[in-house]
C-alpha positions in Angstrom: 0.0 0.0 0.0 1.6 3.3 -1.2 1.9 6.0 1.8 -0.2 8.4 -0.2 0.5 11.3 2.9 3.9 11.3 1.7 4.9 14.1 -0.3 7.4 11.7 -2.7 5.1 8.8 -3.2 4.1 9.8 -7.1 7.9 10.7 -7.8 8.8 7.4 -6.3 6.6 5.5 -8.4 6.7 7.5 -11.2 10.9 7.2 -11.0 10.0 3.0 -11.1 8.6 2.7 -14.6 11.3 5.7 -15.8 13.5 3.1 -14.7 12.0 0.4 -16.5 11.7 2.4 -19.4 15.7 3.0 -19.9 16.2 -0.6 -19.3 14.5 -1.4 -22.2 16.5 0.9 -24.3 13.1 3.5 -25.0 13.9 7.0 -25.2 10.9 9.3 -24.5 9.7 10.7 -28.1 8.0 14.4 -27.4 7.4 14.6 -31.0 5.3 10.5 -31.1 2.3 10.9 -32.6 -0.5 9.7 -30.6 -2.7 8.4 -32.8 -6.0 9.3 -33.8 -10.1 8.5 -33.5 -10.1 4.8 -35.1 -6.7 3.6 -34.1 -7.0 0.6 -32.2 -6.6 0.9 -28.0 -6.1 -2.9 -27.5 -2.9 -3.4 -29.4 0.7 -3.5 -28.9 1.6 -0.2 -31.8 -0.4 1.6 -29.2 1.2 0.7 -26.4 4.9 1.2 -27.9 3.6 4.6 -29.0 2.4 5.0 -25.0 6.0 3.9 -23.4 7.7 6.9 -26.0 5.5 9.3 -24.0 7.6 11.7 -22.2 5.4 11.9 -19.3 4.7 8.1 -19.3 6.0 7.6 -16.1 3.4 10.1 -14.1 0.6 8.3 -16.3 1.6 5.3 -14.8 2.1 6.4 -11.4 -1.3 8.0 -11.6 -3.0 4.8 -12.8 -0.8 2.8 -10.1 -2.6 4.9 -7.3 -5.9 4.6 -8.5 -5.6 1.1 -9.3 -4.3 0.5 -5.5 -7.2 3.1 -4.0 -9.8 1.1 -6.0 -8.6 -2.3 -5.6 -8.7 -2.5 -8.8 -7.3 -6.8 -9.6 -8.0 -7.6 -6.4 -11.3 -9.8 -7.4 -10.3 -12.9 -9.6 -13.0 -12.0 -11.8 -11.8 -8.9 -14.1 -14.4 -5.9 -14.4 -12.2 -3.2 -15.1 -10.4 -2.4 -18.8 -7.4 0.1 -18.9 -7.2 1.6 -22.7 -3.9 3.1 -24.2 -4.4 6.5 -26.0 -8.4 5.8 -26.7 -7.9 10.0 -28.4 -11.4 10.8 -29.4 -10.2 13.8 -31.8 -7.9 14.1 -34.6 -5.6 16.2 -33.1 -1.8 14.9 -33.4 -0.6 16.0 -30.3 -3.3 16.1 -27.4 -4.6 13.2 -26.6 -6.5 11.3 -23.2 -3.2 9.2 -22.3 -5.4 6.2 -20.8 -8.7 5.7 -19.2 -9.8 3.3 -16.7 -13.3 2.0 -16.9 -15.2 0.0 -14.5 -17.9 -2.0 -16.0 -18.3 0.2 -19.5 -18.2 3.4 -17.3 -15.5 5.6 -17.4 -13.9 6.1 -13.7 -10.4 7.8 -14.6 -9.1 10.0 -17.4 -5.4 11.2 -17.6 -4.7 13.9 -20.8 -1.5 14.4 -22.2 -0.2 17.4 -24.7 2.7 16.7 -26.6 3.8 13.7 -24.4 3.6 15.4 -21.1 0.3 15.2 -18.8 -2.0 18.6 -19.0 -4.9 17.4 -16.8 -7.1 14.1 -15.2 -10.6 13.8 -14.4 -11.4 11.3 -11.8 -15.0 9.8 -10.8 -15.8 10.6 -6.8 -19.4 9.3 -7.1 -23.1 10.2 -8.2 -22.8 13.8 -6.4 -19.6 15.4 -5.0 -19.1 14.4 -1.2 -19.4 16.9 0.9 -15.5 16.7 2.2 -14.2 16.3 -1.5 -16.5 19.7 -1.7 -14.8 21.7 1.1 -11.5 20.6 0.1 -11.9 21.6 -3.8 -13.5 25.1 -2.5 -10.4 25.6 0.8 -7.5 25.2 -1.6 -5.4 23.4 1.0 -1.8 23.6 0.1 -1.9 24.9 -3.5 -4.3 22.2 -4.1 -6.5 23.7 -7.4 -8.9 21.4 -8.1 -12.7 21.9 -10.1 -15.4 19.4 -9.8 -18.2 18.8 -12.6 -21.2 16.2 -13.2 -22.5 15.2 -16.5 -25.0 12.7 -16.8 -23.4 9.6 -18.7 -24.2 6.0 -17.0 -27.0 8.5 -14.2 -25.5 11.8 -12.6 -21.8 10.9 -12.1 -19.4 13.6 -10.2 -16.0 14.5 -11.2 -13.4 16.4 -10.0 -9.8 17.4 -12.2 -7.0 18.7 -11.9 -4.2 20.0 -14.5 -0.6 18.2 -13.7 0.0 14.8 -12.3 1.3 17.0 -9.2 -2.3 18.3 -8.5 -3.2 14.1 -8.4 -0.3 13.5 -5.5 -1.5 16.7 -3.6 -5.3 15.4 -3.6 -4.5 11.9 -2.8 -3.1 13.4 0.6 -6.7 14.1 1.7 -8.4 10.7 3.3 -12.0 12.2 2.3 -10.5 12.2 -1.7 -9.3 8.5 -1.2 -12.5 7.4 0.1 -14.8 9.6 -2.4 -12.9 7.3 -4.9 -13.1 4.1 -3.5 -16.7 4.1 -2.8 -17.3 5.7 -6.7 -15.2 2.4 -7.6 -17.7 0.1 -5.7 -20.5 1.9 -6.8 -19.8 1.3 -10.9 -19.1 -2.7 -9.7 -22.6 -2.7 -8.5 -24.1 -0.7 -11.7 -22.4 -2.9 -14.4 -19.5 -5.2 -13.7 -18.6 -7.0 -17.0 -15.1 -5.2 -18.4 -15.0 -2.9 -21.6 -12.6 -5.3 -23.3 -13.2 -3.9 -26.6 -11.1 -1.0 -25.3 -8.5 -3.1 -23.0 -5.0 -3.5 -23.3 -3.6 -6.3 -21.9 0.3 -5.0 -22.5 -0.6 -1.6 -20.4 -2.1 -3.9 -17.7 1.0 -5.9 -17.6 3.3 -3.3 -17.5 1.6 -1.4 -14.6 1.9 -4.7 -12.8 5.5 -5.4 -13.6 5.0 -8.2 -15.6 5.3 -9.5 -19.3 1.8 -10.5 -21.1 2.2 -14.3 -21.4 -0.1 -17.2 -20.7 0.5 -19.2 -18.1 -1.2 -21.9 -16.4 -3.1 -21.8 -12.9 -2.3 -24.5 -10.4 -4.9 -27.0 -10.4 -7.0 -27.7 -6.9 -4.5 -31.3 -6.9 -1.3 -28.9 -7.3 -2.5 -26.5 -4.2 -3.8 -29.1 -2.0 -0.3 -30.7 -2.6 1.4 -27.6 -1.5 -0.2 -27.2 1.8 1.5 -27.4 4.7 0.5 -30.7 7.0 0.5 -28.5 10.5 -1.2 -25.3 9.8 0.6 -23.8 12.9 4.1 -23.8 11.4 5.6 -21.2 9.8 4.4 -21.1 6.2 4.5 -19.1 3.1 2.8 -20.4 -0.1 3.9 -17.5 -2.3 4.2 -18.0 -5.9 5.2 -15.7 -8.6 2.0 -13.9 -10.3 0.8 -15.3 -13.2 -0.9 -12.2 -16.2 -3.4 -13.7 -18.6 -4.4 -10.4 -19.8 -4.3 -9.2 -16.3 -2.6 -10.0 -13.2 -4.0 -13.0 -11.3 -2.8 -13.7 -7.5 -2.3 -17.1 -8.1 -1.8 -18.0 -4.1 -4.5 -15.5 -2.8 -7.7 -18.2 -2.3 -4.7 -20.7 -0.4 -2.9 -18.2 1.8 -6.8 -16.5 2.8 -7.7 -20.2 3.8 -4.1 -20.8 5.8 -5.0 -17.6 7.3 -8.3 -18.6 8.7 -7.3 -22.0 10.5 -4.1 -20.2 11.8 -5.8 -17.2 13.0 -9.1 -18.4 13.3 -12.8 -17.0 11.8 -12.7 -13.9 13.2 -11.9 -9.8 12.5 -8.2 -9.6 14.1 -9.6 -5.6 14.9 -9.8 -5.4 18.8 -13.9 -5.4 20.1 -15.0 -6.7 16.1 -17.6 -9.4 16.8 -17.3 -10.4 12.9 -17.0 -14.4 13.1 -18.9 -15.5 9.6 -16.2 -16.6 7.6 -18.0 -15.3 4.2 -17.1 -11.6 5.4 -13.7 -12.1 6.6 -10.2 -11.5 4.4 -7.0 -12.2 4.6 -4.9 -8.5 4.8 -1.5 -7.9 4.0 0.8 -5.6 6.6 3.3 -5.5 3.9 1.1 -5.0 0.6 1.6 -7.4 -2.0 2.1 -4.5 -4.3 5.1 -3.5 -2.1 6.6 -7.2 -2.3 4.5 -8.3 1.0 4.2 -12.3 0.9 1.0 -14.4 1.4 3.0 -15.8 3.9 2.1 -16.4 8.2 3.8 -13.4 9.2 2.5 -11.0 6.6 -1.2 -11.8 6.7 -3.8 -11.7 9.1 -7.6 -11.9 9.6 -9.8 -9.0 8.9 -13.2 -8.7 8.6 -14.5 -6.7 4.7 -15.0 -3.4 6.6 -11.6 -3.4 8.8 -9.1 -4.6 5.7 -11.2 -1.5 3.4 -10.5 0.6 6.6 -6.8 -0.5 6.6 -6.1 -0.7 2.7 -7.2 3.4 3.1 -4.7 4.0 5.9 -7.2 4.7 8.0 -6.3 1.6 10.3 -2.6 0.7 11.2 -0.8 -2.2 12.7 1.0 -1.4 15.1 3.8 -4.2 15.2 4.7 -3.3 19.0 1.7 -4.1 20.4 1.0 -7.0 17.5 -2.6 -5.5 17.1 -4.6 -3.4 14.9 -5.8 -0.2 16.0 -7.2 3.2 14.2 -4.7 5.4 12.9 -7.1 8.4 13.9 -8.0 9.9 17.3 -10.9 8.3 17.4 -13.2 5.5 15.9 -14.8 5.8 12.5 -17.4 3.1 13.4 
C-alpha cells in the first residue's frame, strides 16, 4: 500500500517505470504521434507509442494509485479495462493518455499534450461528497482542483486537476481517497462485465510489472499438494504472479484459507464481533504491491470493513503491540 501522505510517493513510483523504461532501451519521443479516432486501444503499436511518452511515467504512477485506492485486480473476476491513447479527436498531439473503466463506465481520465500530462478527471461518485466539496472550494496547500457532473451511465461527479502533481496533492486528503473508492464500488454494483473492446492487456502488464504471457493456474491437486500438513508452522505459499491479460494472484484463495485456520474466523480488529467466515479477508501488513508475501507473518484476519479501513490507511498495525488499532484519534465506526 503506497503512503499516499507522503509528499514523494508519485515521484517514487513514477521514477520506477522511468526506470524500467531506460532498461528497455526507450527513449521518450516528445514529437510521437499519438494516434488518432479509429486507431485501435487494444494493441501492442499503441502501447509502444504510449511507453515513447515523455510523461509516461506520471501516467503510470497515476493509474498505479488509483488502481491500489480502487482495488482494482483484487477480485479474480476482471471488471475493469485500462485503454492506451483511446484519443477521441484528430488532433496529433493532445490526446486522453489512458482511461480506466469500471464496468463500461469511465472512472479515470489522464490527458497528455505533446507527451507530457495537462490534466485528469477522476470519478468521486453520483454527487460530490461533501468533504471532496470543502477541500476543492479551501484550496489546501496549492491544491486547485474543479469538480463537474454530467449525466453519462446517471449523474456521475468529477473532479480534475491540470498536472500529475495536483493528483499526489489530492491523494493526501483521506475524504478524496474514500470519495474514490466508494465511486469504484459503486460502478461494480451498476455494471460489472469489463470494456474489453477497449483493453489493453500490454498496459495492464506493464503497470503490474509483468510481461503479457499465458501461463497456467495450479490446479485444486497442485495447491492441496502444497499445503503445509501443521497449519501452525511457519508457512508461506507465495508463488510468482501469473498475467493472462491481467494479473492473477495465483496464491491469494490458499494463503486467505491458511489464514483462517491459523488465526481463526474472526476480525483480528480489537472489540469486532465479525465471526462469519464469508465476510472475513486475509490483509496484507506489507502489501503485495510492495513485495509483502502471502505468507504467516505478513497476513492476518480481517473482517470486509476493517481490511477497506486499513487498505485506506485509516487503520494501522502497530507491530509493537501486534494488534490493529485506528490510525485516527478516534473511531470511524
Amino acid at each position: 500500500m503506497s503512503d499516499f501522505a507522503s509528499e514523494t510517493w508519485l515521484g517514487d513510483l513514477a521514477g520506477r517505470f522511468e526506470r524500467r523504461r531506460r532498461e528497455l532501451g526507450i527513449d521518450p519521443d516528445p514529437d510521437q504521434h499519438l494516434g488518432a479516432s479509429g486507431d485501435l486501444t487494444t494493441g501492442r503499436e499503441q502501447f509502444d507509442r504510449f511507453l515513447r511518452l515523455p510523461g509516461m511515467p506520471e501516467v503510470c504512477a497515476i493509474l498505479q494509485a488509483y488502481s491500489e485506492i480502487a482495488r482494482l485486480g483484487t477480485d479474480p473476476k476482471r471488471d475493469f479495462s485500462f485503454s492506451c491513447l483511446p484519443s477521441n479527436r484528430r488532433r496529433r498531439w493532445s490526446a486522453r493518455a489512458a482511461v480506466v473503466c469500471i464496468g463500461w463506465t469511465e472512472a479515470l481520465i489522464v490527458n497528455v499534450d505533446h507527451g507530457a500530462v495537462n490534466g485528469w478527471q477522476v470519478r468521486v461518485g453520483a454527487h460530490v461528497p461533501k468533504g471532496v466539496r470543502r477541500i476543492v472550494d479551501d484550496r489546501p496547500g496549492g491544491l486547485d482542483l474543479t469538480c463537474y457532473t454530467n449525466g453519462l451511465a446517471g449523474t456521475s461527479a468529477f473532479i480534475q486537476g491540470t498536472s500529475a502533481q495536483q493528483f499526489s496533492l489530492a491523494l493526501i486528503h483521506d475524504a478524496i481517497r474514500l470519495a474514490l473508492a466508494d465511486a469504484a464500488d459503486g460502478l461494480r454494483a451498476f455494471r460489472n462485465t469489463p470494456n474489453d473492446a477497449w483493453h489493453n492487456p500490454f498496459l495492464r502488464a506493464w503497470l503490474a510489472d509483468a510481461d503479457v504471457e499465458m501461463r497456467r493456474e495450479p490446479t485444486d491437486d497442485e495447491i492441496r499438494e502444497e499445503a503445509p500438513d501443521e497449519w501452525n508452522e511457519d508457512w508461506n505459499v507465495t508463488r510468482p504472479d501469473a498475467t493472462v491479460l491481467a494479473r492473477a494472484r495465483t496464491s491469494q484463495e490458499q494463503a486467505r484459507d491458511l489464514a483462517l485456520r491459523t488465526y481463526g474466523e474472526a476480525c483480528g480488529f480489537p472489540d469486532c464481533p465479525v465471526r462469519q467466515s464469508q465476510v472475513l479477508e486475509a490483509a496484507h501488513l506489507t502489501p503485495h504491491s510492495l513485495g509483502g508475501e502471502e505468507s504467516k507473518e505478513n497476513m492476518r484476519v480481517l473482517c470486509a470493513n476493517h481490511h477497506r479501513a486499513f487498505d485506506n490507511r485509516l487503520v494501522r498495525w502497530n507491530s509493537s503491540t501486534g494488534r490493529f488499532e485506528w490510525a485516527g484519534d478516534r473511531p470511524l465506526f
